[in-house]
MOPAC internal coordinates of N, CA, C and O (Angstrom, degrees):
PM7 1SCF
backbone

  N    0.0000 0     0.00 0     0.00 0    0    0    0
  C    1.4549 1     0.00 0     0.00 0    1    0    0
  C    1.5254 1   108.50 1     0.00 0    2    1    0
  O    1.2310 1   116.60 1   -48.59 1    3    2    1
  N    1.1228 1   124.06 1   131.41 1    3    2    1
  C    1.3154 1   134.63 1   161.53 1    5    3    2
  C    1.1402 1   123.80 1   -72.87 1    6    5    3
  O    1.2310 1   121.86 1   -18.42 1    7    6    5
  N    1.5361 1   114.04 1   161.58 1    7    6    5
  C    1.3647 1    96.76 1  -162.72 1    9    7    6
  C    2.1722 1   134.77 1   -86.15 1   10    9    7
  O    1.2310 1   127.56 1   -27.12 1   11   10    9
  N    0.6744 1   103.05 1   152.88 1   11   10    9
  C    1.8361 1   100.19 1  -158.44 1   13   11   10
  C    1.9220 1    83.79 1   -73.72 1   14   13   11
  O    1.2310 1   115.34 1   -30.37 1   15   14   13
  N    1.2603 1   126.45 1   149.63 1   15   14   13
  C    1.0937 1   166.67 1  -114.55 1   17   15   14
  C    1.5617 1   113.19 1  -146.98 1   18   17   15
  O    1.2310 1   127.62 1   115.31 1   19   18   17
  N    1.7749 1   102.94 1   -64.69 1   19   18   17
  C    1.2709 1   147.10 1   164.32 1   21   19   18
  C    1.3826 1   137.40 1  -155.32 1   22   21   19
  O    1.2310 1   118.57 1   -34.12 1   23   22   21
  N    1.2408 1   120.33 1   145.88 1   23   22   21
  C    1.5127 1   117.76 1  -164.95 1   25   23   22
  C    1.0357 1   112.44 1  -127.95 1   26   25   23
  O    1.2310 1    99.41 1   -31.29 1   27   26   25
  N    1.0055 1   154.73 1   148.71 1   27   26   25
  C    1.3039 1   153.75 1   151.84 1   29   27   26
  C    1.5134 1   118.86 1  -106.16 1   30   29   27
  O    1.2310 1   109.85 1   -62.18 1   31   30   29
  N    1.4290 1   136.64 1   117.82 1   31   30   29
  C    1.3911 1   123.01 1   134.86 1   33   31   30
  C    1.2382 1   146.02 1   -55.66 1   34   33   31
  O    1.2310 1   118.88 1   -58.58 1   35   34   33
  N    1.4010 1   119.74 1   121.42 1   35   34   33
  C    1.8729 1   123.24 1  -168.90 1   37   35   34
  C    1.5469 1   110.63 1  -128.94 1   38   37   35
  O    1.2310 1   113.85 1    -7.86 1   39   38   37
  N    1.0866 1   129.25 1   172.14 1   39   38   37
  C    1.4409 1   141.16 1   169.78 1   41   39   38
  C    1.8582 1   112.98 1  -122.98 1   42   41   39
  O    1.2310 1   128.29 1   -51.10 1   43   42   41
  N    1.1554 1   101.63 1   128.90 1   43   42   41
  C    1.7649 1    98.48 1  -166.14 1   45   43   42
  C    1.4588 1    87.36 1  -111.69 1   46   45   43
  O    1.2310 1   123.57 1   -27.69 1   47   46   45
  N    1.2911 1   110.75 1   152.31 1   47   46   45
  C    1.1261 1   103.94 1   164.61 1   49   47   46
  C    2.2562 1   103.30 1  -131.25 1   50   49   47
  O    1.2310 1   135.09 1   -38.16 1   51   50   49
  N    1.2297 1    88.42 1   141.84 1   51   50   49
  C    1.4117 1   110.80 1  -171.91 1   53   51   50
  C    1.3926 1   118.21 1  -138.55 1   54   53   51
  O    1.2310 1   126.18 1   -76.02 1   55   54   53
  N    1.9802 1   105.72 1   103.98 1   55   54   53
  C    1.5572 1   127.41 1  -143.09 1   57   55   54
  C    1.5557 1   105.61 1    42.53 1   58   57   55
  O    1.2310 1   124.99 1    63.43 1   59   58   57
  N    1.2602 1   108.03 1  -116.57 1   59   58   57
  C    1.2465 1   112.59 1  -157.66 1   61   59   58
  C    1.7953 1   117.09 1   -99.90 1   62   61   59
  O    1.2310 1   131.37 1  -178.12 1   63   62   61
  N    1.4414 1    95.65 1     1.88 1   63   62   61
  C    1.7412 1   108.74 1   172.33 1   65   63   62
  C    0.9102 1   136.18 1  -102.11 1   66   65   63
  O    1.2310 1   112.02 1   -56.68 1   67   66   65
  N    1.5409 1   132.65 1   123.32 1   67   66   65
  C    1.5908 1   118.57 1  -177.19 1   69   67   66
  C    1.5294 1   112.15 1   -74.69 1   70   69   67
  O    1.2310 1   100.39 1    23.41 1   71   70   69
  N    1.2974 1   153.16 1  -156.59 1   71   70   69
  C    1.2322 1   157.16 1    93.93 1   73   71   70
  C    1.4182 1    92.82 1  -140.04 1   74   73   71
  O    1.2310 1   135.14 1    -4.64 1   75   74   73
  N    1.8053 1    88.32 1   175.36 1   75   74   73
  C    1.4246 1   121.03 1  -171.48 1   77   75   74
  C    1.7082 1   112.24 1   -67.41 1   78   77   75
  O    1.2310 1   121.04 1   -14.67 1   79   78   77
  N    1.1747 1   115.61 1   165.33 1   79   78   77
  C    1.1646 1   122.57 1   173.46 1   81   79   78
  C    2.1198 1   128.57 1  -150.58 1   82   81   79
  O    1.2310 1   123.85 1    26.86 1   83   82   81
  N    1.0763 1   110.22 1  -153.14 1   83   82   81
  C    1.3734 1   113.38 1   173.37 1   85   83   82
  C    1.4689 1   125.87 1   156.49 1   86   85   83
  O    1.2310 1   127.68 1   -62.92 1   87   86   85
  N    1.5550 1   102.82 1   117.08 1   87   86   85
  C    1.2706 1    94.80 1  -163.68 1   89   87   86
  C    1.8127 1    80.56 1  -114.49 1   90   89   87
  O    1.2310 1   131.49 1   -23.88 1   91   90   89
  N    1.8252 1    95.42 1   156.12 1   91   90   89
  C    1.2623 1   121.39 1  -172.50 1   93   91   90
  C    1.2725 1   119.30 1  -142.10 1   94   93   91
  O    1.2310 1   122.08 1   -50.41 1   95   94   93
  N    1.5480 1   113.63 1   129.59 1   95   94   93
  C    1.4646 1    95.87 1  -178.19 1   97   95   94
  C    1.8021 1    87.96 1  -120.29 1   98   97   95
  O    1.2310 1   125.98 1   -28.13 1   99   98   97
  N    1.7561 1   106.11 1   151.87 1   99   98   97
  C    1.4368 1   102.68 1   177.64 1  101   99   98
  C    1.4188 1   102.51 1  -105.30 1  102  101   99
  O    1.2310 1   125.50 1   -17.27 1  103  102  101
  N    1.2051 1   107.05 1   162.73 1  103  102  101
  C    1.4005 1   143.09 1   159.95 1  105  103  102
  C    1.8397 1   106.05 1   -13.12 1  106  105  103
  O    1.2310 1   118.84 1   -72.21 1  107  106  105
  N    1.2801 1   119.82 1   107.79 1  107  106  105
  C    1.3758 1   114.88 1  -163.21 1  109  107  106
  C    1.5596 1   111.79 1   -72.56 1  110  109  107
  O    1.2310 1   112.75 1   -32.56 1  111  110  109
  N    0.9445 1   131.30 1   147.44 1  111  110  109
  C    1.4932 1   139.51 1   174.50 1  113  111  110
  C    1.2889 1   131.84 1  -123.04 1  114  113  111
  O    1.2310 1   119.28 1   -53.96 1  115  114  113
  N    1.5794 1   118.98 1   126.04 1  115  114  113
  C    1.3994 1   126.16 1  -166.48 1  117  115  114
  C    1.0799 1   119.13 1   -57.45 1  118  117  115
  O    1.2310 1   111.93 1   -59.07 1  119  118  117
  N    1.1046 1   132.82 1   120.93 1  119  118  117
  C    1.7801 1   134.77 1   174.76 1  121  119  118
  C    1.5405 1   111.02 1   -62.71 1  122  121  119
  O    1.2310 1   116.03 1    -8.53 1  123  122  121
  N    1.3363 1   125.14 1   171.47 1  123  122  121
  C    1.4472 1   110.68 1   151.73 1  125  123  122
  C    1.7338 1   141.72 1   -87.42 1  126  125  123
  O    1.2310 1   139.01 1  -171.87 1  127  126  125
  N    1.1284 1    80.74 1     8.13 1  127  126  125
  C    1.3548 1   116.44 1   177.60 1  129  127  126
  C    2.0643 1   114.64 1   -84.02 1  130  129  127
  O    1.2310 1   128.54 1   164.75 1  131  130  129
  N    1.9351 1   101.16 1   -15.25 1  131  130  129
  C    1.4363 1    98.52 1  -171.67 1  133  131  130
  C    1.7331 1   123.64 1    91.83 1  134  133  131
  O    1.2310 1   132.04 1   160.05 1  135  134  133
  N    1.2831 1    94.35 1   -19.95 1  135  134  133
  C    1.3805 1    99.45 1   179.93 1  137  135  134
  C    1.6768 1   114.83 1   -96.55 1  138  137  135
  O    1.2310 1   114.39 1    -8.82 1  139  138  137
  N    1.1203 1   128.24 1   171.18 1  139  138  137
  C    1.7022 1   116.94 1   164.99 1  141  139  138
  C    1.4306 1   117.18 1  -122.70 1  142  141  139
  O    1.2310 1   123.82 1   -18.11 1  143  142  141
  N    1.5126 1   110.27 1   161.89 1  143  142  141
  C    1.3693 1   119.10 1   168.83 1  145  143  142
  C    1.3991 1    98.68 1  -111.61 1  146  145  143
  O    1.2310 1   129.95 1    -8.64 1  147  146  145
  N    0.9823 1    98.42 1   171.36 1  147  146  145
  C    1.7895 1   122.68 1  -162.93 1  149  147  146
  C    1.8577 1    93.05 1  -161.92 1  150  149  147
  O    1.2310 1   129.99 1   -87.76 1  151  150  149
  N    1.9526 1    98.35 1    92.24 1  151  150  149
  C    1.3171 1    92.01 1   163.79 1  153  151  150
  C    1.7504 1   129.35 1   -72.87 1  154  153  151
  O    1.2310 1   125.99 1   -25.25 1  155  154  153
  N    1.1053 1   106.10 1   154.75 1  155  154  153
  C    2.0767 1   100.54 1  -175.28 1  157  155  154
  C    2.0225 1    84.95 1  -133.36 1  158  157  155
  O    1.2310 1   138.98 1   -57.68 1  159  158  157
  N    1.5806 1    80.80 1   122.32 1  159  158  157
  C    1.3306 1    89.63 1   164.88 1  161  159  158
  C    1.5820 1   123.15 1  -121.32 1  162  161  159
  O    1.2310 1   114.70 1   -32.35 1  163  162  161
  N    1.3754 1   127.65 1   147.65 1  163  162  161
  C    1.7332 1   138.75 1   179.24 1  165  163  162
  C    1.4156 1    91.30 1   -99.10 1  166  165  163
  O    1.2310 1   123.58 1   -68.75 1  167  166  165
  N    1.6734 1   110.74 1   111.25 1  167  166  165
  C    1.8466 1    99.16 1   164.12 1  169  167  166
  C    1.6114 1   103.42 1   -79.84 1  170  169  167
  O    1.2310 1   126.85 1   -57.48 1  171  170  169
  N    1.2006 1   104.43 1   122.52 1  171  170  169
  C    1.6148 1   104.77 1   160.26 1  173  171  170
  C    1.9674 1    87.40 1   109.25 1  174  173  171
  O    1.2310 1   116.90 1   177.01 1  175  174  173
  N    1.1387 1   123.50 1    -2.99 1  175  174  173
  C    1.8584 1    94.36 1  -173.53 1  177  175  174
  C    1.6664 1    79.81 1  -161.51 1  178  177  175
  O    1.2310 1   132.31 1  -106.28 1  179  178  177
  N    1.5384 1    93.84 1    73.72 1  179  178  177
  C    1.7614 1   105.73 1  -174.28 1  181  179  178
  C    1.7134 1    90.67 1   -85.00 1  182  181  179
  O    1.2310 1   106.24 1  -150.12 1  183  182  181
  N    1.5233 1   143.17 1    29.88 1  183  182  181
  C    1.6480 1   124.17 1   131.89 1  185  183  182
  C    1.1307 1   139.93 1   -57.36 1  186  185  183
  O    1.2310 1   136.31 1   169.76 1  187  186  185
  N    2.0118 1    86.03 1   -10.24 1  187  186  185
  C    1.6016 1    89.06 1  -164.04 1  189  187  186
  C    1.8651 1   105.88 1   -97.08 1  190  189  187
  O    1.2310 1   122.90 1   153.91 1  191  190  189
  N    1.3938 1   112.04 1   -26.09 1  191  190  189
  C    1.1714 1   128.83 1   163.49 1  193  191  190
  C    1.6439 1   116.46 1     9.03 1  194  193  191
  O    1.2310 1   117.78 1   -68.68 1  195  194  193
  N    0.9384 1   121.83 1   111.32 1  195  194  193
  C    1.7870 1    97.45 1   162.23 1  197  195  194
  C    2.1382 1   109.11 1  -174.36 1  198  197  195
  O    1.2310 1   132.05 1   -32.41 1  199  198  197
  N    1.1833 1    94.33 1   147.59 1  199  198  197
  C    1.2124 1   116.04 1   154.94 1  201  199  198
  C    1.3842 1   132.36 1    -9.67 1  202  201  199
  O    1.2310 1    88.49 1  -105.96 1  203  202  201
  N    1.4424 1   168.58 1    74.04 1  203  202  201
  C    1.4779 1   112.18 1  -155.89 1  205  203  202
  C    1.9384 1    83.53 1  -137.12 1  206  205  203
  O    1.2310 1   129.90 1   -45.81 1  207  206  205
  N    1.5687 1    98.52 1   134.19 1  207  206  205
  C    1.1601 1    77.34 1   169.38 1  209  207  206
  C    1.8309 1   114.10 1  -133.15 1  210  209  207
  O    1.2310 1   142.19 1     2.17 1  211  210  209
  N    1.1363 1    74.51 1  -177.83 1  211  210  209
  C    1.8559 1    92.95 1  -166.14 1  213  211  210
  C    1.9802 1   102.43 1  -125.67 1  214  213  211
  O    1.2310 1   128.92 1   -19.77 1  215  214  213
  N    1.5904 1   100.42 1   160.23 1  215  214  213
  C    1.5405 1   122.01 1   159.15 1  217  215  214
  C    1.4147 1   104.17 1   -40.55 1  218  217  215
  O    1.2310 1   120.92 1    99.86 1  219  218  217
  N    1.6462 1   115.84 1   -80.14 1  219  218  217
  C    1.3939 1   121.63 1  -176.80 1  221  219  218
  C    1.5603 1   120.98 1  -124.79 1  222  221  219
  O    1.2310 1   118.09 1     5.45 1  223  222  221
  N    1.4325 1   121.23 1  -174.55 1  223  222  221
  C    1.1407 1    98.54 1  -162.14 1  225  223  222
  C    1.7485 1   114.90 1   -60.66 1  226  225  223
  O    1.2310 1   121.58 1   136.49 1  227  226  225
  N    1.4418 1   114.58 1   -43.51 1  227  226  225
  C    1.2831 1   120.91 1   166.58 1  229  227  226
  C    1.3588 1   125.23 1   -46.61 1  230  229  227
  O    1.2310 1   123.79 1   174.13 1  231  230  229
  N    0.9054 1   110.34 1    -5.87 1  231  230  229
  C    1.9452 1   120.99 1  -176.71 1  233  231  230
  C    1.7734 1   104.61 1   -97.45 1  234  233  231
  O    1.2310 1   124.24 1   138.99 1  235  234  233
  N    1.7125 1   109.46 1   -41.01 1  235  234  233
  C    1.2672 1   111.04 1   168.52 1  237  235  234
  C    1.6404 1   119.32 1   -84.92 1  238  237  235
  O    1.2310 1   110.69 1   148.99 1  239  238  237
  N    0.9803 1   135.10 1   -31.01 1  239  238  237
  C    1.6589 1   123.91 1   155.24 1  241  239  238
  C    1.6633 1    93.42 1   -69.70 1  242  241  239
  O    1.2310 1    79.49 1   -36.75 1  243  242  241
  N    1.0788 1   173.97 1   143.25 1  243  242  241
  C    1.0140 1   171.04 1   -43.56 1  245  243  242
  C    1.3326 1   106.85 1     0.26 1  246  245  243
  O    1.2310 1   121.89 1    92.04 1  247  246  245
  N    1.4193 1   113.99 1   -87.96 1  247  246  245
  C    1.3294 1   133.77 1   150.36 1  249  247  246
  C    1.3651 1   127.96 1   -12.94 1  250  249  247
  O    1.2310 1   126.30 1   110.60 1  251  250  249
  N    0.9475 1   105.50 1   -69.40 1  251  250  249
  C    1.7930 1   127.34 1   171.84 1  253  251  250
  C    1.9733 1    94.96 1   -52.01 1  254  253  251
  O    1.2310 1   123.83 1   121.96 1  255  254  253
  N    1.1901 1   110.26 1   -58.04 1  255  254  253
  C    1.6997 1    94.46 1   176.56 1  257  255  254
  C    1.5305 1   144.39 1   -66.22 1  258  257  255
  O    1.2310 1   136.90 1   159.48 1  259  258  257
  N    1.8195 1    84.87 1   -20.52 1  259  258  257
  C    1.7466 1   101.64 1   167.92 1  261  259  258
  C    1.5568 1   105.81 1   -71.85 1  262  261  259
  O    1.2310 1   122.17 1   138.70 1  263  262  261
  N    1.3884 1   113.45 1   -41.30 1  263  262  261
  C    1.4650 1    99.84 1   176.54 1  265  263  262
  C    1.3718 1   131.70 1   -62.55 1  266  265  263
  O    1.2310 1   127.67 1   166.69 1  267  266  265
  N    1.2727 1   102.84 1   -13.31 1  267  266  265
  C    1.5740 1   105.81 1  -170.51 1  269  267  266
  C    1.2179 1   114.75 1   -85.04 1  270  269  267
  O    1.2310 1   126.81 1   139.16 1  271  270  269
  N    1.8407 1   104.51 1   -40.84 1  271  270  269
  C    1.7215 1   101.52 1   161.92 1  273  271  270
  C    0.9348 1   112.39 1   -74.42 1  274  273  271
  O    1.2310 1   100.03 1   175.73 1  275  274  273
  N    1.2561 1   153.74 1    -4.27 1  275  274  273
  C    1.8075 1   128.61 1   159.68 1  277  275  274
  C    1.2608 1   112.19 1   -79.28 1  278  277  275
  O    1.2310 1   123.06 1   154.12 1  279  278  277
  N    1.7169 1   111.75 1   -25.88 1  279  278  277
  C    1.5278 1   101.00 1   174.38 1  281  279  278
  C    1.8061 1   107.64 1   -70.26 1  282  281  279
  O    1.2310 1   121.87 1   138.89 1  283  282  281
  N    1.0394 1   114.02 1   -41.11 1  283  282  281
  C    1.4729 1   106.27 1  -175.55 1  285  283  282
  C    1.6212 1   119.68 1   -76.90 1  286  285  283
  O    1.2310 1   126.53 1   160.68 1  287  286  285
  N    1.3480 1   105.06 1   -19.32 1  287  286  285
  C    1.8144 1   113.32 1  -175.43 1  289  287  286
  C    1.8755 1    85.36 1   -82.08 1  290  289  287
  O    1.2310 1   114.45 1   128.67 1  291  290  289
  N    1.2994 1   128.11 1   -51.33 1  291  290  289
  C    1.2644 1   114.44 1  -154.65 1  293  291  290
  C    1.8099 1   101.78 1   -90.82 1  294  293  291
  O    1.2310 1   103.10 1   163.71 1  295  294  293
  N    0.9160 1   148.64 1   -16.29 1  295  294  293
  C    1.3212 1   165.99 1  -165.67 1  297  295  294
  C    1.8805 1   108.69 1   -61.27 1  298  297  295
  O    1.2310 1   125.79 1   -81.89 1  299  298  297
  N    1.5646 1   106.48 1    98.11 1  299  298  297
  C    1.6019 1    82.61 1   173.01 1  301  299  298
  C    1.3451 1   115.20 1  -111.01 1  302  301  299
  O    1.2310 1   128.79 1   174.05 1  303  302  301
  N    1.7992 1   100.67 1    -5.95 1  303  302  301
  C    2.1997 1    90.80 1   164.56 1  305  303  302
  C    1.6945 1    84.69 1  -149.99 1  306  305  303
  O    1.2310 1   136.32 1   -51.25 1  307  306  305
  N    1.5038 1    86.02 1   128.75 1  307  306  305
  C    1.8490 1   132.77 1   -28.95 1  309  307  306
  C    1.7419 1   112.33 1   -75.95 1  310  309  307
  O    1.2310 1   131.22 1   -23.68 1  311  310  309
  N    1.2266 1    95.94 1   156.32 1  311  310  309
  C    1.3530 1   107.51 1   179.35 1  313  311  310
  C    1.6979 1    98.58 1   -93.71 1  314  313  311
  O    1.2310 1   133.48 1   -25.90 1  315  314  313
  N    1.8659 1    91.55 1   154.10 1  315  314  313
  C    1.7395 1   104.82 1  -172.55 1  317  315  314
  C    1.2492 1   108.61 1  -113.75 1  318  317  315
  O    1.2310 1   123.70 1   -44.89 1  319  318  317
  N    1.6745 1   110.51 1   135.11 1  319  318  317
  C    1.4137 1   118.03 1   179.83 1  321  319  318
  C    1.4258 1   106.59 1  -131.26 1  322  321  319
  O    1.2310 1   126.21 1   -21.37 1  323  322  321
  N    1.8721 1   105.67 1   158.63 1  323  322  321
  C    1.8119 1   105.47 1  -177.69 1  325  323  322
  C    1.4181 1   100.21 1   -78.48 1  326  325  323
  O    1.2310 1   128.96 1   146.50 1  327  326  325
  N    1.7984 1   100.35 1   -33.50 1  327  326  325
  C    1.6164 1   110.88 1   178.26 1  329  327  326
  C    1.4207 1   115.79 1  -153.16 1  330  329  327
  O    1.2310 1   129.38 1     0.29 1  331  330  329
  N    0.7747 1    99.53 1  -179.71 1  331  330  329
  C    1.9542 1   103.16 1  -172.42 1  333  331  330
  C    1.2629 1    99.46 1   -58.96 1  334  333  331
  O    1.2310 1   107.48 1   156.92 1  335  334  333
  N    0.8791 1   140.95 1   -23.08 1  335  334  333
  C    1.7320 1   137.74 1  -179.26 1  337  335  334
  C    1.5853 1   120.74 1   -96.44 1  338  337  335
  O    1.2310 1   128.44 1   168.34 1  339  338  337
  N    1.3949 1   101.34 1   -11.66 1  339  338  337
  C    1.2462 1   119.44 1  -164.51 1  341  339  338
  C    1.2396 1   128.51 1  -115.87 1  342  341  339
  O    1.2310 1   119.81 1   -82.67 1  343  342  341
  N    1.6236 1   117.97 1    97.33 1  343  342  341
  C    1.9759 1    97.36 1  -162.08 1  345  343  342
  C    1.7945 1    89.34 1   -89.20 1  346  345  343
  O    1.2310 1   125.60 1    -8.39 1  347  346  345
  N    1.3236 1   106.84 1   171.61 1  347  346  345
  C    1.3758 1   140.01 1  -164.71 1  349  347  346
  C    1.9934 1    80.83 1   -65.50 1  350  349  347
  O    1.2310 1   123.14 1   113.08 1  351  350  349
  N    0.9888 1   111.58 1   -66.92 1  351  350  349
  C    1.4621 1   125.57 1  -152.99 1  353  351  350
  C    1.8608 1   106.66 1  -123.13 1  354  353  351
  O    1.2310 1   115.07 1   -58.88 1  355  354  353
  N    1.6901 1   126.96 1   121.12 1  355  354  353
  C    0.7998 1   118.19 1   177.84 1  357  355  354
  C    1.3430 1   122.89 1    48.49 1  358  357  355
  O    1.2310 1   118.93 1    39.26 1  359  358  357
  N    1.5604 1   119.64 1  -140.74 1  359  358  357
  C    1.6907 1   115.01 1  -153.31 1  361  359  358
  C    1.7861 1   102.49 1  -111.50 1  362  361  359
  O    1.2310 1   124.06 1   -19.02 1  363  362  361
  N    1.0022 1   109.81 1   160.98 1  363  362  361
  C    1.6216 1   105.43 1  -179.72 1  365  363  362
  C    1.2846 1   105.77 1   -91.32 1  366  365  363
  O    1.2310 1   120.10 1   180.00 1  367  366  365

C-alpha cells in the first residue's frame, strides 16, 4: 500500500449494522502522460476503489474528493455516516 495522503473516518451502515470504516486517498502520482492519478480507496467495500485523475496533483485530490461525496451521498449499500445519527448526505 502506498502511502494515504488523506483519510477519513466513517461509519457504514449495512441492513441493520453499523461498523467502522476508512476511506483513503494516496499521495497522487504523475502519469507519463503529465497528468496525475490520485488513488481513493474504501477499506472493506473495495467496488468503490478507483483511479481518479486530474491535470495536476491538486486537480487529482480535487477530483478524488468529488468522487467520494457522490460515492457516499449516492450509496444505499452501504450507506455513509459521520455517526450513528448522522448520514453523510441528507436524511437516513
Amino acid at each position: 500500500m502506498k502511502d494515504s495522503f488523506i483519510s477519513r473516518n466513517m461509519l457504514i451502515r449495512v441492513g441493520e449494522e453499523y461498523r467502522k470504516t476508512v476511506i483513503r486517498i494516496e499521495k497522487p502520482v504523475a502519469r507519463n502522460d503529465g497528468d496525475y492519478n490520485a488513488r481513493v480507496i474504501f477499506s472493506d467495500i473495495g467496488k468503490y476503489d478507483a483511479n481518479i485523475r486530474g491535470a495536476d496533483s491538486f486537480n487529482a485530490v480535487e477530483s478524488a474528493i468529488s468522487y467520494i461525496n457522490s460515492v457516499c451521498r449516492d450509496s444505499a449499500d452501504p450507506r455513509f455516516y459521520w455517526d450513528e445519527d448522522s448520514p453523510f448526505f441528507g436524511s437516513g
